[in-house]
N, C-alpha and C positions, 0 to 999 in steps of 0.2 A: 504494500500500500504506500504509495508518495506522500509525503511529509512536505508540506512548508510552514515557513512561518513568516506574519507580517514582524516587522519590528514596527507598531505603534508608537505611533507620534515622535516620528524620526526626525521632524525636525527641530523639534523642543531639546532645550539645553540638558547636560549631565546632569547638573544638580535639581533641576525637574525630574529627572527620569529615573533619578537613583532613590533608595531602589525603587525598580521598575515594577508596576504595580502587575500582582499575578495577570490581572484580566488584558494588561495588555501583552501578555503571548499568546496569538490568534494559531490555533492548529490544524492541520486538514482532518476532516471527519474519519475516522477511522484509526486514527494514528496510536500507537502501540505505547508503553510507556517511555521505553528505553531513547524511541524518535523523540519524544516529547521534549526526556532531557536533555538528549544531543542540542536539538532545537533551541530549548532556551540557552545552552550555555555558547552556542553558538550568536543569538540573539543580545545577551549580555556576557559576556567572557569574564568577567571580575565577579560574577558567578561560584567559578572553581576556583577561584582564590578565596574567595572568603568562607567557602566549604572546606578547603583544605588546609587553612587556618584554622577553622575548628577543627578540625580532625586531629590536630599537633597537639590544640589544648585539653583534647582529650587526651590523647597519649601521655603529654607531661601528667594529666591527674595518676594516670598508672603508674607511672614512675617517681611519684613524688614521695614515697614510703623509699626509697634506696636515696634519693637527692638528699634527704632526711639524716640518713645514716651514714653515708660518706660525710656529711659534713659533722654528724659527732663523730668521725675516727679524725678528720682531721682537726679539731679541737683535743681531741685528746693527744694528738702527736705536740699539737701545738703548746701543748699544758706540758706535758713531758720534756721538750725542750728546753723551754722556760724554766723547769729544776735542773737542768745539766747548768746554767750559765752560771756564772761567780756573780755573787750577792751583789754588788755592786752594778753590774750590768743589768740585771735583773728591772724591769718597768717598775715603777709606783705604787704603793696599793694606793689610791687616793680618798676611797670611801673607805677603807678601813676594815675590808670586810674580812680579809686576810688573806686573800688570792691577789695576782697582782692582773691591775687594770686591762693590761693589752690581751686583743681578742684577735684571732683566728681570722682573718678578714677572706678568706674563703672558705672557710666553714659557715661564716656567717651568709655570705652570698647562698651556698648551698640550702643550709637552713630554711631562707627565704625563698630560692624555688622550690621548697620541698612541704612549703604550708598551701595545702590545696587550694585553700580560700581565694590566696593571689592568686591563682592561675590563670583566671580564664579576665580577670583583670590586664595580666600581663600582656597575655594574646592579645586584648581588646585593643593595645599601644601597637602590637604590629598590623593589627589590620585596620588601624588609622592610618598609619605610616603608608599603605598597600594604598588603601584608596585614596590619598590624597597622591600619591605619585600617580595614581589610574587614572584619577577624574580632576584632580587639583584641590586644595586647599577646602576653599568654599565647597567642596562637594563633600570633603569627610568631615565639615564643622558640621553640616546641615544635618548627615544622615546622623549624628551622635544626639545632637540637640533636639532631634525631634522623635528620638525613642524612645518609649514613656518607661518611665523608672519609678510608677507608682509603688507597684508590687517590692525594690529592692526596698523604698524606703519605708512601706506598712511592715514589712519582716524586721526591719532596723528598730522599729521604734517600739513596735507588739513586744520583740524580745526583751528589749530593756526594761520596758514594763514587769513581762512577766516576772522577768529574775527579780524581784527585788525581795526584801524580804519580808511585807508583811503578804502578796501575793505567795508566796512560798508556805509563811503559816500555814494560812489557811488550806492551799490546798496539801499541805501536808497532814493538819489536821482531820480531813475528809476520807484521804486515802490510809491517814493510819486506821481510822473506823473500820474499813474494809480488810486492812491487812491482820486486824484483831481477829478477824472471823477464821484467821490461820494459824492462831498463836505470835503474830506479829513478827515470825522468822522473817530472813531474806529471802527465802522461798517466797512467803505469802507476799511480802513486799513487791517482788518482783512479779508474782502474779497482777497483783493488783495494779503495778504500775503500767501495764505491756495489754491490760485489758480495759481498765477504767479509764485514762488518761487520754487513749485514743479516741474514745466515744466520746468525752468533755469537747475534745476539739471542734466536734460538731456545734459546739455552741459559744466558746473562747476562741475559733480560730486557728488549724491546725499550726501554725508559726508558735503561738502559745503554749498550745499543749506542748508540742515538740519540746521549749522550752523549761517545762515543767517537770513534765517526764525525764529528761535529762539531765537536770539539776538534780534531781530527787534518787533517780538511778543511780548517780555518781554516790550521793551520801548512803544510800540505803542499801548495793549493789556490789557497784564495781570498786567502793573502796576496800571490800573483802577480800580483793585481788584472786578473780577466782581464774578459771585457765583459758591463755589464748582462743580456745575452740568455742570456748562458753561467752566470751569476749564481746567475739565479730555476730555468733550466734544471736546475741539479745540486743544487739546495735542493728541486724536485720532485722528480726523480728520490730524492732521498734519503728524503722524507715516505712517498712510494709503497712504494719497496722495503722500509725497516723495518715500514714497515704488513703487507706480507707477508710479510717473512723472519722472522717470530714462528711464526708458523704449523708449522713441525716437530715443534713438543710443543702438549704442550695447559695449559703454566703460564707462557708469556713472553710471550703477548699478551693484552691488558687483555679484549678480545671474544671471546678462547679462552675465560679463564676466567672469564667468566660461564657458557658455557652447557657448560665440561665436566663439572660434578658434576652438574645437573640432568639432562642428557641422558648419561652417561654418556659419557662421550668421552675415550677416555684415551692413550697416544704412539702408538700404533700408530693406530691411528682419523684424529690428524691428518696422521702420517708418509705416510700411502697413500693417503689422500682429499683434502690438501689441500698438505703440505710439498713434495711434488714437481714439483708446479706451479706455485708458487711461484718456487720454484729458477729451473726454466724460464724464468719471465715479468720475475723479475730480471736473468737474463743476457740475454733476450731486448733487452729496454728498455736496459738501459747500453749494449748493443753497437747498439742505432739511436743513442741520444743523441752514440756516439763515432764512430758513421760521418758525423752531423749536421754536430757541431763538430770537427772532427780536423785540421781545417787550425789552427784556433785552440789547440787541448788541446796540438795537436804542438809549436806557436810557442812556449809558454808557458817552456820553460826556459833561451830566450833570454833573456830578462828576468827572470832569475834572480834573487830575493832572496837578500841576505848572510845565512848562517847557516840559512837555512830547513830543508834537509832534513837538516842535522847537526846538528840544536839538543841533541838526546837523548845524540850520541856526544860533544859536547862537555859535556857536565854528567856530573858525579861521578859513578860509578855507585852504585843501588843494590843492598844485599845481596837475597841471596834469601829470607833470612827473615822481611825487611820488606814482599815482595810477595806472599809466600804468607801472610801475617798480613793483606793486605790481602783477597786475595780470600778467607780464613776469614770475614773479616767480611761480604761479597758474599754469602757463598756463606749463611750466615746469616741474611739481608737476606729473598733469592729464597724460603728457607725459611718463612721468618715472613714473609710476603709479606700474608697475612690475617690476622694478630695484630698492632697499631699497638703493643701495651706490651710486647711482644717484639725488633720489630724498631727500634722509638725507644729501647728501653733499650739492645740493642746500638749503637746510634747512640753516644750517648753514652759509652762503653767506646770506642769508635771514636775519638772525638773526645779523648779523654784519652793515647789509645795514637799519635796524632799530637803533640801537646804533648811525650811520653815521647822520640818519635824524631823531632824538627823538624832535625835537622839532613840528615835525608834525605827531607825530605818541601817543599814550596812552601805557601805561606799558603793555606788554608781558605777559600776565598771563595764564601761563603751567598749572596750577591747575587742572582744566577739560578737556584739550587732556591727559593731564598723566593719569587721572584717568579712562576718557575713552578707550586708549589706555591697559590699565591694565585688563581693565573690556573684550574687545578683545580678550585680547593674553589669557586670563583665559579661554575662551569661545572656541576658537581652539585646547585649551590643548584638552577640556574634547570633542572635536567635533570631533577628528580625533581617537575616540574609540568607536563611535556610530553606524559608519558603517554596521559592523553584524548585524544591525538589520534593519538599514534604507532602508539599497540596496533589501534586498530582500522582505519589502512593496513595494517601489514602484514599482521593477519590476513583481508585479502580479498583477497588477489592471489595468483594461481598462480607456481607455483615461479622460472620466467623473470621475471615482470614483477615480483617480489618478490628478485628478483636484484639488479635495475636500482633497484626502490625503494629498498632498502637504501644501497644505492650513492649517489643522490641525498641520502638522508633523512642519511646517514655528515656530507658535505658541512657539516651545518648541525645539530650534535647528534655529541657525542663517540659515536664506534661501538660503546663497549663497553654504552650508555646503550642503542642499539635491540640488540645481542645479549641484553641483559638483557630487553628489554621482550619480545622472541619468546618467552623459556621464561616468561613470565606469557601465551602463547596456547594455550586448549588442542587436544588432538587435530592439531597440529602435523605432519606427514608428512617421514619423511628427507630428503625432497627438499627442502621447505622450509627444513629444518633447515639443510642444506647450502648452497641459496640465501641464507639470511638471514645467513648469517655469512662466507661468500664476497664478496656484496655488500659489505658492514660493513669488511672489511679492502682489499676494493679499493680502497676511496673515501676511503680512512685517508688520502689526500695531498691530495687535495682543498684544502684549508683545514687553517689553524693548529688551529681546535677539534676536527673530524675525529678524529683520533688523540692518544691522551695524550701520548706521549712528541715530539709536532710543536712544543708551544711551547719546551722545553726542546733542540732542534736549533736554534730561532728565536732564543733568548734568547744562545744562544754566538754564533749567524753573524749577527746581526741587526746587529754594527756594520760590515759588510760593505755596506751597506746607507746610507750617510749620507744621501741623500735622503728618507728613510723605506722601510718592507718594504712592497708594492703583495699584497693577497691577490688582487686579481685575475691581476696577473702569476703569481703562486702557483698560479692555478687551472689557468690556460694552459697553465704548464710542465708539471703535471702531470697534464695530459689525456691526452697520447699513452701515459705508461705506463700509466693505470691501464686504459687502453680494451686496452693489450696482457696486465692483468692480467687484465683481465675478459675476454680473449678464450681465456685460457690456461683458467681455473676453468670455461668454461661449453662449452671443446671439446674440452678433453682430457681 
């Protein structure tokens, strides 16, 4: 079958045309996929550039657990050294800490390409560079400035929220109720966190929950140092489950709300078609992963850490007015979820009403929403050039295999980026509709990029991790639940 393609509006300038919007690649009737993409990248050429610029920043994600670790051997060669030299030669301690001040200045580099967060930041610098030499200067101001960075900054600002600590109280207070119902082990903890926490996010925002769950896992969990297997095991399981415990409404998962106001989809639509299976395929999956490891979950409060699970009953308590001032602001947040000068300005109100009440609150620390947040806005640069190729997979595949492609495509492409990309297909079919965003949240564990709120669970438990975070163990772990999520959405 012959293939052309018009190139639309050919004589409109680069920076009009970049990027080139899907509808203008006109294709002949019949044309195959493979024609399609030749077609557009032949029609746009800076296309495969900025495909295969993401394609690098994936790979550095894989390889950022060894960039990690080469640069702690070379700190320690470099600390080693630093003892051979005569006292006199030897750098300063200037802070006094008792180490001397000079650092590793490639180890440090390593370091830093080896925290995933930067990555797709990084990339985001080269394939500015890319298109500004492609199309010129004006052309890569244009396409940066005008991709919406709502979603990095709701995840920036939800997380700092959530972390703080009279939000922590309380829902620590809520989940220890539930963990009591197990005798309060790290067992029951971990049950409760890996089951109840996902399902809240339905209503807090999976960015939130995420946040929650991971804070709480870290104290309640993985400071028992239980083993590598069990590790990466309950860091999938967590990616997977928040991935579908959003799913009850149609405004706390990032891939709900793209396609609920175009397709109309409102709580009742997710509550019956998609939140109940969920539930399901939640409880399903924690209760394999706890018949898996039980001999080990069970062990675990043998080797008890000091203070672990009273950390909250030994600290002052807070009043109630400073936790229900907490979640006004939250609950403000979710509101203004699509307004960034709504929900930043309540930020800062936020951040002032902490200063007002520091005597019952813990230091503010931006570290992990900035970084998270970075890790985001890097990830929409390189998303919102993927298109050309996204849109026209999914719109050739029947409902089933467009299950599974979702699913796949989740993996390597934030999921809320292909839920968006389906309601730009048109004449769409329920089924599909159903398919494409079933798929999109199963695959939400997959990998760190997969689901928005994945780096921001990575960024709290990732020093869990001292050898560096393996995304392939990531993958491993959380293949058995998403095959149980995807068993639940496609047979029940």
């Amino acid at each position: 079958m012959s293939y052309t393609i018009v190139a639309a509006l050919s004589s409109t300038s680069v920076e009009n045309l970049f990027p080139r919007p899907l509808d203008a690649y006109v294709t002949g009737e019949g044309a195959g996929l493979w024609e399609v993409l030749v077609g557009r990248a032949q029609a746009e050429p800076f296309n495969l550039v900025a495909t295969g610029i993401f394609l690098l920043a994936i790979v550095h994600t894989f390889l950022a657990g060894k960039l990690r670790h080469w640069g702690h051997v070379l700190e320690e060669r470099h600390a080693a050294e630093l003892k051979t030299r005569a006292p006199r030669a030897r750098p300063a301690d200037v802070d006094g800490d008792g180490t001397p001040d000079e650092v590793s200045f490639p180890g440090q580099v390593l370091h830093f390409l080896g925290e995933i967060e930067v990555v797709f930041g990084l990339w985001a610098v080269v394939l500015g560079v890319a298109l500004a030499v492609y199309g010129g200067v004006e052309t890569a101001i244009g396409y940066v400035s005008k991709v919406n960075y709502t979603e990095p900054l709701f995840v920036f600002v939800i997380m700092a929220m959530a972390a703080t600590r009279p939000v922590i109280v309380l829902a620590e207070a809520g989940l220890r109720r539930v963990a009591s119902l197990g005798g309060g082990t790290p067992f029951a903890w971990w049950v409760a966190l890996l089951v109840v926490t996902p399902v809240l996010g339905s209503f807090i925002t999976e960015p939130a929950a995420m946040t929650v769950g991971a804070l709480l896992l870290a104290r309640q969990f993985y400071a028992y140092e239980p083993s590598a297997k069990l590790k990466y095991a309950t860091i999938g399981l967590l990616f997977v489950n928040i991935s579908v415990g959003g799913t009850l409404t149609h405004f706390a998962a990032p891939p709900v709300l793209m396609v609920a106001g175009p397709w109309g989809w409102g709580l009742a639509h997710m509550a019956a078609n998609f939140g109940w299976k969920a539930v399901v395929g939640i409880v399903v999956s924690t209760v394999l992963y706890a018949l898996v490891f039980r001999r080990e979950l069970s062990g675990l409060a043998k080797g008890k850490v000091a203070g672990v699970t009273d950390s909250a009953r030994k600290s002052a308590p807070v009043p109630a007015w400073v936790i229900a001032t907490h979640l006004g602001f939250l609950a403000w947040t979710v509101w203004a979820a699509h307004y960034p000068v709504l929900f930043v300005g309540g930020f800062l109100f936020f951040v002032a009403f902490l200063q007002a009440t520091a005597h019952h609150q813990t230091r503010l620390d931006l570290r992990g929403p900035v970084l998270v947040g970075f890790f985001l806005a890097g990830l929409v640069v390189h998303g919102g050039l993927q298109g050309w190729w996204i849109e026209p997979v999914l719109s050739g595949l029947a409902p089933t295999a467009l299950f599974w492609g979702a699913t796949l495509l989740t993996a390597f492409n934030d999921n809320a980026a292909i839920t968006y990309l389906a309601t730009l297909v048109p004449g769409f079919s329920d089924a599909a509709k159903y398919a494409v965003v079933a798929g999109a949240v199963a695959g939400g564990g997959l990998t760190v990029i997969a689901n928005a709120p994945n780096p921001a669970g990575l960024s709290i438990l990732q020093r869990f991790f001292p050898d560096g975070f393996s995304p392939l163990k990531l993958a491993l772990a959380a293949l058995p639940p998403t095959l149980v999520v995807a068993a639940c959405f496609l047979l029940l």
